[in-house]
C-alpha positions in Angstrom: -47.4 78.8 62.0 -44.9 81.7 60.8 -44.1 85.2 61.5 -43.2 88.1 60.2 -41.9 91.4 61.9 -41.6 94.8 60.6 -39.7 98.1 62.4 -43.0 99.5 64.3 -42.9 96.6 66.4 -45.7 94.8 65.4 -45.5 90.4 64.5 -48.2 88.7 62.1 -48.4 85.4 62.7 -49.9 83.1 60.0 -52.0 79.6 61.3 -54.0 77.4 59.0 -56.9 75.5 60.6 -60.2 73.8 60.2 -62.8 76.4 60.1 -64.3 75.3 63.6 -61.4 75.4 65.0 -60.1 78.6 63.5 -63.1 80.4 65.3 -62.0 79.1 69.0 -58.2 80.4 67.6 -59.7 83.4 66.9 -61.0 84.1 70.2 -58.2 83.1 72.1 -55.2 85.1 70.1 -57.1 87.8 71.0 -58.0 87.5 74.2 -53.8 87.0 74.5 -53.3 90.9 72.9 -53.3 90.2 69.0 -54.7 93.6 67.6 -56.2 92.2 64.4 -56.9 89.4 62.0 -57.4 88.5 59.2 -59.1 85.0 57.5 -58.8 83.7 54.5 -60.3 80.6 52.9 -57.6 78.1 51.5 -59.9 74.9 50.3 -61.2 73.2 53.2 -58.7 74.5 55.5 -58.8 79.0 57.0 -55.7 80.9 56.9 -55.6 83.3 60.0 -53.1 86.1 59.7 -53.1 87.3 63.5 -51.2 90.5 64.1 -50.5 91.3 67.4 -47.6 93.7 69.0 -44.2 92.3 69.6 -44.2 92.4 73.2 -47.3 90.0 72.4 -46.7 87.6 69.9 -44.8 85.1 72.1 -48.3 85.0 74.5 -50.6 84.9 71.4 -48.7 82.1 69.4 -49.0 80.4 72.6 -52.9 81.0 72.5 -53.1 79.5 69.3 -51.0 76.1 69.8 -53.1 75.7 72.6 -56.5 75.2 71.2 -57.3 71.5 70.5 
């Protein structure tokens, strides 16, 4: 997982994940306050680039490391 953070206070965070699990990761960064997403196919594995506010990304990283 990484982030980036630009002046408007907004975080994207980037997760790589199975694709089954990537759905369930999905759901629960935004049910935490991410804004958008995006997914990307990398082989066998999906790239999620979450984007969530600032004041959110601690919450919605915390989503994400949570889902088995």
């Amino acid at each position: 997982m990484s982030e980036t953070s630009s002046p408007n206070a907004f975080a994207c965070v980037r997760i790589e994940a199975t694709r089954d699990r990537a759905e369930v990761i999905a759901a629960e960064v935004f049910a935490a306050g991410a804004s958008g997403l995006e997914e990307r196919e990398n082989g066998d594995r999906i790239v999620l680039l979450v984007y969530a506010p600032a004041a959110r990304v601690d919450a919605v990283r915390a989503a994400a490391r949570a889902v088995d």
